[in-house]
Structure formats: C-alpha cells, structure tokens
LUMPA-379108 format. One record per residue (C-alpha): residue number from 1; residue in three letters; x, y, z. Coordinates in pm, 1 decimal. Layout:
BEGIN
<site n="NUM" res="ALA" east="X" north="Y" up="Z"/>
...
***
This chain:
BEGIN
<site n="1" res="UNK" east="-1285.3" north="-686.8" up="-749.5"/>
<site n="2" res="UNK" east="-931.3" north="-621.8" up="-604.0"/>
<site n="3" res="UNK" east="-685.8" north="-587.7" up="-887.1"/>
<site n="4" res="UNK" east="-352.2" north="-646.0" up="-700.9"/>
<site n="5" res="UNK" east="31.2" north="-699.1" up="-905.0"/>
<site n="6" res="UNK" east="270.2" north="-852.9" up="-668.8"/>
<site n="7" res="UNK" east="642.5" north="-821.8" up="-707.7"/>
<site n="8" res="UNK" east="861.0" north="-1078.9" up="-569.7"/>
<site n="9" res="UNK" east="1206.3" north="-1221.4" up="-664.4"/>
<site n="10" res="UNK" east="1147.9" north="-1548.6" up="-540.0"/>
<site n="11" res="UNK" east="1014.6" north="-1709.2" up="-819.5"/>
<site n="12" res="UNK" east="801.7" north="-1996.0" up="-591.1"/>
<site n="13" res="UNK" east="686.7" north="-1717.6" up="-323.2"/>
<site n="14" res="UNK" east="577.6" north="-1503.1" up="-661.0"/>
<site n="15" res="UNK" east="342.0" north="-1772.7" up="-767.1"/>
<site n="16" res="UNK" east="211.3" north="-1956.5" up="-457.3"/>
<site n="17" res="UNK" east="92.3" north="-1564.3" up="-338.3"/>
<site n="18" res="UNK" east="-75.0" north="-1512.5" up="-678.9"/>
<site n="19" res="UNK" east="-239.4" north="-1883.1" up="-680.5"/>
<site n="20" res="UNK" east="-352.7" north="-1818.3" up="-290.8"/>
<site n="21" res="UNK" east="-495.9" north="-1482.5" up="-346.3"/>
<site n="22" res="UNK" east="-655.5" north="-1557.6" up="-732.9"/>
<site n="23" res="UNK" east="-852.3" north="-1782.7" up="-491.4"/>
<site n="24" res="UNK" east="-990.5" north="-1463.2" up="-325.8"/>
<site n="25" res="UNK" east="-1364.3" north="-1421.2" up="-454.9"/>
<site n="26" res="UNK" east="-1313.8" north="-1055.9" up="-419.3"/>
<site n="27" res="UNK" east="-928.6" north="-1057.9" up="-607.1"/>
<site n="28" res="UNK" east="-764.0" north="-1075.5" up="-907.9"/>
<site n="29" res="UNK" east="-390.2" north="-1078.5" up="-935.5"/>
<site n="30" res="UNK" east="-344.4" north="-903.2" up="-1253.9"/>
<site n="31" res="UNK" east="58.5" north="-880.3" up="-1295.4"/>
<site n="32" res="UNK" east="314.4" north="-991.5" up="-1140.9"/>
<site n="33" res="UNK" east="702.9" north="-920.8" up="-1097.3"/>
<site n="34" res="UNK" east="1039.3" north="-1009.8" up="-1001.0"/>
<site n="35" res="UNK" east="1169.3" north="-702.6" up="-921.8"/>
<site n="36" res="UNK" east="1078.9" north="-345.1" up="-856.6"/>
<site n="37" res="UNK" east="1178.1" north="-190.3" up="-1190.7"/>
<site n="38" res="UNK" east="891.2" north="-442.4" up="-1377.7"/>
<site n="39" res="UNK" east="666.2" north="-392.9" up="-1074.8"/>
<site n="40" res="UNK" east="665.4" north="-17.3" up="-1179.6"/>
<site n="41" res="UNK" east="587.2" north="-76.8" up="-1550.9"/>
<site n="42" res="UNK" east="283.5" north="-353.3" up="-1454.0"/>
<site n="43" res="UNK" east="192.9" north="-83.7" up="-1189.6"/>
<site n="44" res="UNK" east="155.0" north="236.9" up="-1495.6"/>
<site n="45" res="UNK" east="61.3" north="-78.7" up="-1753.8"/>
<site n="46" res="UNK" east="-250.6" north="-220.0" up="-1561.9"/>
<site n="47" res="UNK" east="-347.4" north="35.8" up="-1281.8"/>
<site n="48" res="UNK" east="-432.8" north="-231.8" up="-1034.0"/>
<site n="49" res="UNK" east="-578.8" north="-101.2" up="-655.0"/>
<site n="50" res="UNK" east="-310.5" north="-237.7" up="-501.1"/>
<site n="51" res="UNK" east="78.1" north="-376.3" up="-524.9"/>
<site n="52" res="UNK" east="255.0" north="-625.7" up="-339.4"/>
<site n="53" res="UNK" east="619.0" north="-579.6" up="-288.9"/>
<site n="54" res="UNK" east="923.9" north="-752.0" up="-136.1"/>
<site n="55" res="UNK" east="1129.0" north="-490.1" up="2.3"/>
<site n="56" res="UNK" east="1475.0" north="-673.3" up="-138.1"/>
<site n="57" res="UNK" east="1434.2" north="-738.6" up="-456.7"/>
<site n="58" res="UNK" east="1717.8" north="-691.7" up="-794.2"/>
<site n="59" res="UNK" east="1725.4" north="-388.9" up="-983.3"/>
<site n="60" res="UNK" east="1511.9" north="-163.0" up="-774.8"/>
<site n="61" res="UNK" east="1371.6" north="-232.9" up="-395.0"/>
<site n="62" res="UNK" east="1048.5" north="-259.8" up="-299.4"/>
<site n="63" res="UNK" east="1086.6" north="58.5" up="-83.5"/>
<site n="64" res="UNK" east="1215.3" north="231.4" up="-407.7"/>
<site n="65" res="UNK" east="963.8" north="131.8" up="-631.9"/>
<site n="66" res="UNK" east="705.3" north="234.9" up="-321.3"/>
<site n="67" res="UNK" east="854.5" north="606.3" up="-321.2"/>
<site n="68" res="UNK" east="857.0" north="592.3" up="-676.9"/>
<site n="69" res="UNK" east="450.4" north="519.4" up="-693.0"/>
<site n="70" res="UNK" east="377.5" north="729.0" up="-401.8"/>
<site n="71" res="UNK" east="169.4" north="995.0" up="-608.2"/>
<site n="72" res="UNK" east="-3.1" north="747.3" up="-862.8"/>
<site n="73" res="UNK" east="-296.4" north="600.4" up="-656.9"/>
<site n="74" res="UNK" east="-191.2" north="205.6" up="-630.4"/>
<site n="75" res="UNK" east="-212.6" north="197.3" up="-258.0"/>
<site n="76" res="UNK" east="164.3" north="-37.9" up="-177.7"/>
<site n="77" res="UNK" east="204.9" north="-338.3" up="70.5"/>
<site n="78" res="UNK" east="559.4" north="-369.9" up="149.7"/>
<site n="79" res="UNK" east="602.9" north="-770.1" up="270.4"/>
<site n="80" res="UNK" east="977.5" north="-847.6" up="438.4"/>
<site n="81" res="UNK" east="1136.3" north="-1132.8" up="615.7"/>
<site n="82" res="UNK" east="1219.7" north="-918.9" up="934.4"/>
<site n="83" res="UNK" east="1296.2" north="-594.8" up="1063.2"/>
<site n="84" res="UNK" east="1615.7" north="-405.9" up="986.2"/>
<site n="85" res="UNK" east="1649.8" north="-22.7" up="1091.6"/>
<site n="86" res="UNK" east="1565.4" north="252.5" up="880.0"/>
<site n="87" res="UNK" east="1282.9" north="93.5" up="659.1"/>
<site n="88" res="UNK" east="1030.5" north="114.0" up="891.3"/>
<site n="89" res="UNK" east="1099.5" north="522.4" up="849.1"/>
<site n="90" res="UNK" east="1101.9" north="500.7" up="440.4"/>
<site n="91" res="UNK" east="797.2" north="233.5" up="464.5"/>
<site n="92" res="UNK" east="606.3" north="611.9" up="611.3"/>
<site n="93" res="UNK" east="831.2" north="805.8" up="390.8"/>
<site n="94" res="UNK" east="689.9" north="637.7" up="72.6"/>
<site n="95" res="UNK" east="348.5" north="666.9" up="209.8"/>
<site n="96" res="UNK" east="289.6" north="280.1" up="163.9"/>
<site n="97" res="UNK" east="-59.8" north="128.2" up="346.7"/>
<site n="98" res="UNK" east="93.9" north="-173.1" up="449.1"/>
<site n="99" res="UNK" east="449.7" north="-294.5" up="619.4"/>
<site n="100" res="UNK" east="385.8" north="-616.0" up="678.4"/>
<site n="101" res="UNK" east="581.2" north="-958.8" up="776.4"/>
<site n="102" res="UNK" east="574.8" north="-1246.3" up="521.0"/>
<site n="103" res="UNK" east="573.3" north="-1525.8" up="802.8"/>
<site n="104" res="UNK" east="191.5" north="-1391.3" up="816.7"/>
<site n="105" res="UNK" east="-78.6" north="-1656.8" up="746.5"/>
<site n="106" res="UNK" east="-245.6" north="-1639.7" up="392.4"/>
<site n="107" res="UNK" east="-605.7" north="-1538.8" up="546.6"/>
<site n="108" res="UNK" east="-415.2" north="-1299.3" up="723.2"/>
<site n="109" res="UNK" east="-245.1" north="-1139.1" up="406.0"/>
<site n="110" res="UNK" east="-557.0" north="-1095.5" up="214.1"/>
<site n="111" res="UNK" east="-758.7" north="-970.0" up="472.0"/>
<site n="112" res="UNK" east="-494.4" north="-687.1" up="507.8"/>
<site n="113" res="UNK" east="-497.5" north="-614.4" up="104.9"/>
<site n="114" res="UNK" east="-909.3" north="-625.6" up="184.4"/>
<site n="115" res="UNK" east="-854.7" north="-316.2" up="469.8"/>
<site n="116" res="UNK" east="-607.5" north="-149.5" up="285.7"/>
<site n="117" res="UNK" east="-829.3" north="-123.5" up="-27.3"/>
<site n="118" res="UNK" east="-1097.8" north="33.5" up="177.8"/>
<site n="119" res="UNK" east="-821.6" north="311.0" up="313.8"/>
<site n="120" res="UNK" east="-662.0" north="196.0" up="629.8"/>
<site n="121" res="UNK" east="-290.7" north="178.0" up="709.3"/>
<site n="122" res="UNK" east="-148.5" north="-125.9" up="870.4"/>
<site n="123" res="UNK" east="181.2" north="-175.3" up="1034.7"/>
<site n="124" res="UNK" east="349.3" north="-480.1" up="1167.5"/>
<site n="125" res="UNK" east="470.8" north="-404.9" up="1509.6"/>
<site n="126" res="UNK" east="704.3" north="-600.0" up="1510.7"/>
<site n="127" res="UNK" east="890.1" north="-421.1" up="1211.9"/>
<site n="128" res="UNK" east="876.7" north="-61.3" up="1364.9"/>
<site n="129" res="UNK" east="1232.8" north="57.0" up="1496.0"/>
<site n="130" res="UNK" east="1283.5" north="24.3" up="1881.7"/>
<site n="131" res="UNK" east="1499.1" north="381.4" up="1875.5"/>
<site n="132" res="UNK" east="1318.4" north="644.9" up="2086.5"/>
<site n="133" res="UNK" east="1406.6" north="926.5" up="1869.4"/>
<site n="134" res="UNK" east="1288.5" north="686.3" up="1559.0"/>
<site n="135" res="UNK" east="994.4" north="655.1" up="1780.5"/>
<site n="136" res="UNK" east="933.3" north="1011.5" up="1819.4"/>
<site n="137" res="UNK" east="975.8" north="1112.1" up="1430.5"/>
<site n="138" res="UNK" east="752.7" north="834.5" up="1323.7"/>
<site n="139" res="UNK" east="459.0" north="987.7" up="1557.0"/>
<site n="140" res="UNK" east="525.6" north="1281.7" up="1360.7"/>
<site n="141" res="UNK" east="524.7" north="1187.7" up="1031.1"/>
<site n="142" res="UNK" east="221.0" north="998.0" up="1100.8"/>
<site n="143" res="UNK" east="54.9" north="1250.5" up="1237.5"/>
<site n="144" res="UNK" east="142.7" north="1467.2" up="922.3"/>
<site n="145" res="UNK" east="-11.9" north="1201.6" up="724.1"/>
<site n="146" res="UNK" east="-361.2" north="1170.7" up="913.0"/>
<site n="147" res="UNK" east="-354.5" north="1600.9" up="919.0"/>
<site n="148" res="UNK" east="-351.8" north="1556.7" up="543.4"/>
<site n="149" res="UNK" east="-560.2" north="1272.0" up="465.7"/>
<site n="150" res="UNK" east="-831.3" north="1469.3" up="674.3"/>
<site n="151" res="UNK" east="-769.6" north="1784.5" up="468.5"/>
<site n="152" res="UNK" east="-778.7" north="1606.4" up="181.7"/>
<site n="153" res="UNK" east="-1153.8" north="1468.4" up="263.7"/>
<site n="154" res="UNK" east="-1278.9" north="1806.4" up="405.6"/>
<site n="155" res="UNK" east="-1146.0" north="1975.5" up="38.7"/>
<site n="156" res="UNK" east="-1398.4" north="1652.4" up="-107.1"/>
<site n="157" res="UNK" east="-1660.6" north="1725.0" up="101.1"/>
<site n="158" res="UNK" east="-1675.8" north="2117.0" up="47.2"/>
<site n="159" res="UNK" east="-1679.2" north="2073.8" up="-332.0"/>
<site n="160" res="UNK" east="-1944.5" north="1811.4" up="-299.8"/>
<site n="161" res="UNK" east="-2166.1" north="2010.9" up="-127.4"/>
<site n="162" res="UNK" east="-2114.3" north="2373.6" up="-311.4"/>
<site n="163" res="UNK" east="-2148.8" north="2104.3" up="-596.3"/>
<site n="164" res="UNK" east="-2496.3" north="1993.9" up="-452.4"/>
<site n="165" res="UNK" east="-2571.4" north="2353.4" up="-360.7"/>
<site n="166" res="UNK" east="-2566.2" north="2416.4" up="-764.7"/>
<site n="167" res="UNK" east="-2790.5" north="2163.2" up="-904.4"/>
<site n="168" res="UNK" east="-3058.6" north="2183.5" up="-632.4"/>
<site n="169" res="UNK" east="-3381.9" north="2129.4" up="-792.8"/>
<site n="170" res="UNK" east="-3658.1" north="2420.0" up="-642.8"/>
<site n="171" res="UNK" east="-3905.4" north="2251.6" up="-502.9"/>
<site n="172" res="UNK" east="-4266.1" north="2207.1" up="-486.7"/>
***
C-alpha cells in the first residue's frame, strides 16, 4: 500500500485528489494539508512513501517544504498550474521525484505516484525552462544525481555481499 499526504490550498482540489486516489487499490491517502508548513508536520507525523504538493501554497511553498524533506525519505511530487522560470531548477535542487502539471488526467497522476514509489524520476516537459544555460546546468545536476544514486546502490550491494560472505553456511 502507497501511503501518500497531499498538500493543497485549494480546499476542493485537496479533497477531490484524496477521494480519486483513496480509490487506488494500491493507495491510501493518509494526511492531508493546506499548506506546506502542516504538510511538513503530517510528513514527520505519519511517514507516508510519498507527498503531494502544490508548489504555491500559504505559509511555506511546496518547493520549500520539498527542500525542507529532501533528506527524510518521503519521495515529493511537486503538482503546478504552469511553468514559471526558476522552479524547474529548485524542483532538481530539492531532489523531488516528480514535477508534474495538475491539468494531468487522474489515471495519469496515480500512475506517476505508482513509478515514483518504485524509484523513478518524472518530469513534465513542458515545465522545464527553455534557457540554454538553464538547459545546460540542469544536465548537470541531473547527472550528479544519477552518479550518486548509483553510488549509493553499489555501497548496498558491497555490504550485502561482504554481509553474505559472513554467514555462508560450509557446505556438504
């Protein structure tokens, strides 16, 4: 089961996203928010897999509360009307798995959270700055990301096998 909090100031957006995706047979929506600063207490509260933010919301933004949880595990979705420049760069700055548009269709949405959960890292094209240079530095940081993602799993995979190594029975 997905355990997902959503934050959203729009108090009819809030719960027609939690009724649509309770309806998932695979999530539960266990929280949910109307702006950042409570999205961040549900987040440390509940530990849900993943968290569903507007990126304009009262009190602290979506992208705030995202750089905010970057370190705790809840992998972030950051949903937004349209595309306005810079947050595209602190959407990868924040290390959030999803920048996606909320025009999306429903299926669409929770087939995302479904990808997400399972590690990938989806971005809207449509929200990613059209600046060359912006271009260039988001390559970059992406690339950073991947270089230490794949660290990350060799580290797993060297303690898993020295682990393995250990506890081998003799045999025979």
């Amino acid at each position: 089961m997905i355990r997902i909090v959503i934050a959203e100031d729009q108090e009819l957006l809030l719960g027609a996203m939690g009724s649509l995706l309770n309806l998932e047979e695979d999530m539960e929506v266990v929280g949910q928010a109307s702006n950042g600063e409570e999205a961040l207490s549900l987040v440390h509260q509940l530990q849900p897999d993943v968290c569903i933010m507007d990126i304009e919301m009262p009190e602290m933004s979506g992208l705030e509360a995202a750089e905010a949880l970057k370190s705790f595990g809840c992998k972030v979705i950051i949903l937004t009307t349209f595309a306005r420049s810079g947050y595209y760069m602190r959407a990868l700055r924040a290390e959030v798995s999803g920048f996606l548009l909320k025009d999306s269709p429903s299926d669409e949405l929770a087939n995302s959270i479904r990808s997400i959960h399972n590690g990938d890292k989806i971005y809207n094209a449509e929200l990613m700055d059209e600046d060359p240079i912006d271009q260039k530095q988001d390559m970059e940081v992406i690339r950073q990301h991947h270089l230490k993602e794949h660290t990350k799993i060799n580290t797993v995979k060297n303690y898993l096998t020295t682990i393995l190594d250990k506890i081998k029975l003799p045999t025979g």
